[in-house]
FIVEX-762483 format. One record per residue (C-alpha): residue number from 1; y negated, x negated, z; residue in three letters. Coordinates in nm, 3 decimals. Each point is the difference from the previous one (the first is absolute). Example, Ala and Ser with C-alpha at 12.3 -4.5 7.8 and 13.67 -1.06 7.14 Angstrom:
2
PT,k,v,u,w,r
PT,1,0.450,-1.230,0.780,ALA
PT,2,-0.344,-0.137,-0.066,SER
// end
This chain:
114
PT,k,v,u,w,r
PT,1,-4.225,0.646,7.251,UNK
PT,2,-0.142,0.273,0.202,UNK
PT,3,-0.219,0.256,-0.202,UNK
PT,4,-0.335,0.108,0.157,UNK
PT,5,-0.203,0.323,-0.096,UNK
PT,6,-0.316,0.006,-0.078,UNK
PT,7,-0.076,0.194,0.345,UNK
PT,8,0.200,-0.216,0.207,UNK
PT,9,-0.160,-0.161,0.302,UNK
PT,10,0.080,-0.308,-0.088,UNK
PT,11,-0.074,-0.040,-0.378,UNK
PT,12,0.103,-0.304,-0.175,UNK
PT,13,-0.349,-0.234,-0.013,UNK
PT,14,-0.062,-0.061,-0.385,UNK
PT,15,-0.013,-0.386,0.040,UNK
PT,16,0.386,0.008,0.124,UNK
PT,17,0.053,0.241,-0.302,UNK
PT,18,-0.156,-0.250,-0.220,UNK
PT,19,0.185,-0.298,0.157,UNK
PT,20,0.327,0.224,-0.056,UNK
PT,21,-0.047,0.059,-0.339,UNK
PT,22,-0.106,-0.388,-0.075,UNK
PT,23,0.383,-0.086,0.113,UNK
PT,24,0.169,0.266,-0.205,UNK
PT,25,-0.176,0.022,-0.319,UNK
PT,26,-0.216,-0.308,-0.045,UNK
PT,27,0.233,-0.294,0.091,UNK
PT,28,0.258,0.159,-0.201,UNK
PT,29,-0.249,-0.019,-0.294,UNK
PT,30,-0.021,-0.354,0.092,UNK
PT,31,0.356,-0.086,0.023,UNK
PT,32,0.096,0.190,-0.363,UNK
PT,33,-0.270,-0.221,-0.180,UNK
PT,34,0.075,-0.333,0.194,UNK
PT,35,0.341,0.128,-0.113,UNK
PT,36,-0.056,0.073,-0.363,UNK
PT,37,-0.247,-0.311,-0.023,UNK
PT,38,0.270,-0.234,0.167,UNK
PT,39,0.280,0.105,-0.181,UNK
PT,40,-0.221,-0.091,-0.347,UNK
PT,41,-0.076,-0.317,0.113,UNK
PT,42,0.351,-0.040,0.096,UNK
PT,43,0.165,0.108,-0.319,UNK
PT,44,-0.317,-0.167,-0.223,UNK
PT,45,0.194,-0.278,-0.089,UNK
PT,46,0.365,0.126,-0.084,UNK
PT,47,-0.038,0.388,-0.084,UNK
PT,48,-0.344,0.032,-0.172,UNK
PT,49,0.072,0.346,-0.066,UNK
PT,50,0.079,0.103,0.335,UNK
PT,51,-0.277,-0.213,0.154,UNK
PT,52,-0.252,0.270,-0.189,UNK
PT,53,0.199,0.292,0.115,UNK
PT,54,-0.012,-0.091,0.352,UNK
PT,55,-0.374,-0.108,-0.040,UNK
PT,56,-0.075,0.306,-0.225,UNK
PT,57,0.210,0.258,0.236,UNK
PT,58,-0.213,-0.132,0.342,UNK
PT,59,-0.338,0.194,-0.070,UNK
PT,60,0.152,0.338,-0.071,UNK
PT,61,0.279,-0.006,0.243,UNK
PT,62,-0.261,-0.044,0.296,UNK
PT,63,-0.236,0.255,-0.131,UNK
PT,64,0.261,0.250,-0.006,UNK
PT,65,0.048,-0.097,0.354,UNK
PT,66,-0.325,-0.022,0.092,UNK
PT,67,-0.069,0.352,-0.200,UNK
PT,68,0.346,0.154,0.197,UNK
PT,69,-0.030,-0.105,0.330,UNK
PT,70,-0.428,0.038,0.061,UNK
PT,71,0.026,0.319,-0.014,UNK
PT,72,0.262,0.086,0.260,UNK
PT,73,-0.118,-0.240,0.229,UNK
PT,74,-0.377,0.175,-0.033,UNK
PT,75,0.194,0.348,0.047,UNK
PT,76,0.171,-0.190,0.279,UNK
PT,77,-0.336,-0.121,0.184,UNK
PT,78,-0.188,0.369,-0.062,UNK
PT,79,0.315,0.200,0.191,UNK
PT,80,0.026,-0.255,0.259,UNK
PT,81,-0.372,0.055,0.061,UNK
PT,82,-0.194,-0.313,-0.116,UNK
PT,83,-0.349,0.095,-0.108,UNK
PT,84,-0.034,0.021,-0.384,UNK
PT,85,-0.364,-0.143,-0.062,UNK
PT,86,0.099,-0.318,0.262,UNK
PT,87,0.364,-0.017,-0.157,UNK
PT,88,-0.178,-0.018,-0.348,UNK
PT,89,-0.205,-0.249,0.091,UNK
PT,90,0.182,-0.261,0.171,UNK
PT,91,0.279,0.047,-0.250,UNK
PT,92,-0.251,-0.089,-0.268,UNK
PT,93,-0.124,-0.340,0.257,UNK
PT,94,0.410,-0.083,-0.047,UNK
PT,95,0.061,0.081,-0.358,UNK
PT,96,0.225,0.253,0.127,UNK
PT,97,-0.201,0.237,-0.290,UNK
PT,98,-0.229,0.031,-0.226,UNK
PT,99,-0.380,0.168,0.032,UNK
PT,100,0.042,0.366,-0.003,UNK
PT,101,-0.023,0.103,-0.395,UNK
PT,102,0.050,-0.321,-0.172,UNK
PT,103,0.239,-0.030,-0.288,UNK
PT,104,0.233,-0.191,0.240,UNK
PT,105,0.029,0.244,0.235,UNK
PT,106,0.074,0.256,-0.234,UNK
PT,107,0.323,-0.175,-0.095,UNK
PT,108,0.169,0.160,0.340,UNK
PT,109,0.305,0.185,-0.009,UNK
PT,110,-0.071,0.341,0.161,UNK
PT,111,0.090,0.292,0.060,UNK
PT,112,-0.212,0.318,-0.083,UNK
PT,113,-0.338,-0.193,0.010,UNK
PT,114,0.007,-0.164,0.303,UNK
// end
């Protein structure tokens, strides 16, 4: 993947961005609960015990890698010169992220603010 600066002539348009980070961070949140979910349903009938881990373990393990992965990809979209008020708000349209300051959003791994 080639990186883009900011002052590129060709800057990366924030729609593709958003598309970009919909594949890499949003289906994988999708695939760990269908995952998770699946594999409870599956074991719900011979390992109760392990049916409830795997149902129990799907929530937190794709928030981490929702909270891991939004980040870089936003880092990602800013150097390669998206425009951060479109990129916000077309990620937000997705579900990509959440509204600037809600208790959600603050849940983001970063690094030194943001």
């Amino acid at each position: 993947m080639k990186f883009h600066r900011a002052s590129d002539p060709k800057p990366i348009p924030a729609r593709l961005a958003v598309k970009r980070g919909v594949l890499l961070v949003n289906w994988p949140v999708r695939l760990i609960m269908l995952l998770g979910f699946g594999g409870a349903y599956l074991f719900s009938h011979f390992v109760p015990w392990l049916s409830a881990l795997f149902a129990i373990a799907a929530i937190p393990g794709a928030w981490v890698w929702w909270s891991y992965f939004v980040p870089q990809w936003r880092r990602w979209a800013l150097r390669s010169g998206a425009d951060p008020v479109e990129l916000q708000y077309l990620a937000e349209c997705e579900s990509l992220v959440w509204p600037r300051g809600s208790f959600f959003e603050r849940t983001e791994f970063r690094r030194n603010g943001r």
